[in-house]
C-alpha positions as a LaTeX table, in Angstrom:
\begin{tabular}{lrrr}
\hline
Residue & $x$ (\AA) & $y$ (\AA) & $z$ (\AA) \\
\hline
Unk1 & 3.99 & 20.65 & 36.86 \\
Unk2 & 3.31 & 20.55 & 40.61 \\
Unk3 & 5.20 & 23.66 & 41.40 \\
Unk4 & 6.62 & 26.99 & 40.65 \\
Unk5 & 10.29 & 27.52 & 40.24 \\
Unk6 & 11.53 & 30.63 & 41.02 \\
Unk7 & 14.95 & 31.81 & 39.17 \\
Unk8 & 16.25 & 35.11 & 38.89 \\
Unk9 & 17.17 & 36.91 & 35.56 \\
Unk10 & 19.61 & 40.04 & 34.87 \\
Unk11 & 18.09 & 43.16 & 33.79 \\
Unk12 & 20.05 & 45.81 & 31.19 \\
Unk13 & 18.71 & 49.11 & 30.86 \\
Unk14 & 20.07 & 49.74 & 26.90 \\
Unk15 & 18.62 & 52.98 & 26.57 \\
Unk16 & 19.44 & 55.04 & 29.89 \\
Unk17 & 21.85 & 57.10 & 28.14 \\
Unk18 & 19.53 & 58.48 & 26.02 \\
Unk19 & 17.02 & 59.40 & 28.67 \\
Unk20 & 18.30 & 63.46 & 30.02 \\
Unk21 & 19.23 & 64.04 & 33.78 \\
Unk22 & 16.50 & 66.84 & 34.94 \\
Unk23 & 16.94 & 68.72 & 38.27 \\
Unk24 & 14.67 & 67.44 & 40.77 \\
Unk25 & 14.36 & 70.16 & 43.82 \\
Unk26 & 10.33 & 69.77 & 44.65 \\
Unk27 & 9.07 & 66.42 & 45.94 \\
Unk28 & 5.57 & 65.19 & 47.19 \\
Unk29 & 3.86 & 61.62 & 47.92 \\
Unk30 & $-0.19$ & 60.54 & 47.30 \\
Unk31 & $-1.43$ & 57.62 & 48.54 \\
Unk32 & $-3.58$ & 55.84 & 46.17 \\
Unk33 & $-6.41$ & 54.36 & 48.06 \\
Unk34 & $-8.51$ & 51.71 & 46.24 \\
Unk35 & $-11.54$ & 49.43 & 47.64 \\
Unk36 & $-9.07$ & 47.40 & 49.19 \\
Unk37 & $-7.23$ & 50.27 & 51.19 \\
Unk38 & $-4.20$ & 52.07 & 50.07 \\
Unk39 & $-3.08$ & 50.04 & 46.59 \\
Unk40 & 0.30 & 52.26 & 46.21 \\
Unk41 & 2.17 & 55.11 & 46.60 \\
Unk42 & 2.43 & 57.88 & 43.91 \\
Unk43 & 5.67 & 60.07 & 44.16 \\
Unk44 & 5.90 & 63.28 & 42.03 \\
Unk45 & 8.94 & 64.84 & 41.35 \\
Unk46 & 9.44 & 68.50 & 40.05 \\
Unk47 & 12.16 & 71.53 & 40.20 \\
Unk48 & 11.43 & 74.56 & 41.02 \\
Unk49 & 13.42 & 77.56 & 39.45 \\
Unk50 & 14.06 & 80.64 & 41.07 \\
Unk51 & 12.27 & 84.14 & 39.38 \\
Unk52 & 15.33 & 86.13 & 37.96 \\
Unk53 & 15.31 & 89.72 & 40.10 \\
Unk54 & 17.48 & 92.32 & 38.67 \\
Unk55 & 18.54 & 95.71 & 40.41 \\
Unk56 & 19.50 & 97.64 & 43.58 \\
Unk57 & 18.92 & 95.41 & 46.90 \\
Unk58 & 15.57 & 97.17 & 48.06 \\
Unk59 & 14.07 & 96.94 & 44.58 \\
Unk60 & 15.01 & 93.13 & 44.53 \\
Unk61 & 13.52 & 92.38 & 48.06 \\
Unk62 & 10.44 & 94.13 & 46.83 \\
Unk63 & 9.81 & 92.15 & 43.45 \\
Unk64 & 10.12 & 88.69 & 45.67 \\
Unk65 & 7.37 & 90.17 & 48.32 \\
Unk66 & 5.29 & 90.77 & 45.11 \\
Unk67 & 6.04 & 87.21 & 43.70 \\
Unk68 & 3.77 & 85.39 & 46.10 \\
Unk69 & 4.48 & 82.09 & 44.61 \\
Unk70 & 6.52 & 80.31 & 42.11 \\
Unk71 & 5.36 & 77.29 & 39.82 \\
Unk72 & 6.43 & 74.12 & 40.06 \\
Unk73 & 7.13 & 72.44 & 36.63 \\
Unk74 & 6.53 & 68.10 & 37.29 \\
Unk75 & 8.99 & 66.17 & 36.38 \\
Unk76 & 7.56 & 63.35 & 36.46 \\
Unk77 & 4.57 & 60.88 & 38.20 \\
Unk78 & 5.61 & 57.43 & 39.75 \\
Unk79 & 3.57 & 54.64 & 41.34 \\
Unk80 & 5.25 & 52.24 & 43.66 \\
Unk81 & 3.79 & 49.44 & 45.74 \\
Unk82 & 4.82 & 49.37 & 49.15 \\
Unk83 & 7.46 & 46.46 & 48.50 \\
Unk84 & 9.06 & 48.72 & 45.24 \\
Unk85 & 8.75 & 51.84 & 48.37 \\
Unk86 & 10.97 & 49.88 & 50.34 \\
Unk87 & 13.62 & 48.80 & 47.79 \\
Unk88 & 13.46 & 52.70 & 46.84 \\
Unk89 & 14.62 & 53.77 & 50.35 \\
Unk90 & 17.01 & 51.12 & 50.78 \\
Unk91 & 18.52 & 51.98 & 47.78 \\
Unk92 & 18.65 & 56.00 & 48.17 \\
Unk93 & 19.85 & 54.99 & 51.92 \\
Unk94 & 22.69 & 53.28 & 50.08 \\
Unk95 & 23.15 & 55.80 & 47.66 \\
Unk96 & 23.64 & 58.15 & 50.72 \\
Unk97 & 26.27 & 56.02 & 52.22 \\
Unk98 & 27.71 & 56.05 & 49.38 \\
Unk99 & 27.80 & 60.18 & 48.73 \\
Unk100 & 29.17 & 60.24 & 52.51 \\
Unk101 & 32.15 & 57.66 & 52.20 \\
Unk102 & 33.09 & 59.51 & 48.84 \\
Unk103 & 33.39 & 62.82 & 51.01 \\
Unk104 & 35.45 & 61.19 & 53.93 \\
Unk105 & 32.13 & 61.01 & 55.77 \\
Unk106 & 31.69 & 64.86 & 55.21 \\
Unk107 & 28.31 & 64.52 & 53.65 \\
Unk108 & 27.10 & 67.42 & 53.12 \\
Unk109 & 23.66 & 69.58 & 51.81 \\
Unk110 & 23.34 & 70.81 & 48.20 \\
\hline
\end{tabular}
């Protein structure tokens, strides 16, 4: 054989159903540096979950000054190249487009 073909075959994700839907409110990005330079990108999802405050406005205000900081419970850790980066964006950009022509081009923040 002289050469490569290339061809294209569909992908079926069979068991997405069974996989849960988690919250994800907490993101960060690494960069993975190897000896040849940065080798991928390593996004980390998490959600965060508010304390639960209880009581008269002034005691409330003063148990979240005393909380200092909340925990961050990871989701999950995912390595992308920089080409599986780019089909990422394009395909949350879509996904936004997508949100935004659902809501009359409202948008909107959650």
């Amino acid at each position: 054989m002289t050469g490569e073909a290339n061809f294209q075959v569909g992908v079926i994700w069979p068991d997405v159903e069974d996989v849960p839907v988690l919250a994800a409110n907490q993101f960060v990005t690494q960069l993975d540096a190897g000896s040849a330079g940065v080798e991928q990108i390593v996004l980390i999802l998490g959600n965060v979950t508010p304390p639960l405050v209880l009581g008269p406005p002034e005691e409330v205000q003063a148990m979240l000054a005393a909380v200092g900081a909340v925990s961050v419970k990871a989701l999950g850790r995912y390595a992308l190249t920089r080409g599986r980066l780019e089909e990422l964006i394009e395909l949350l950009l879509q996904a936004r487009q997508n949100w935004d022509s659902s809501m009359g081009g409202q948008g909107g923040l959650l």
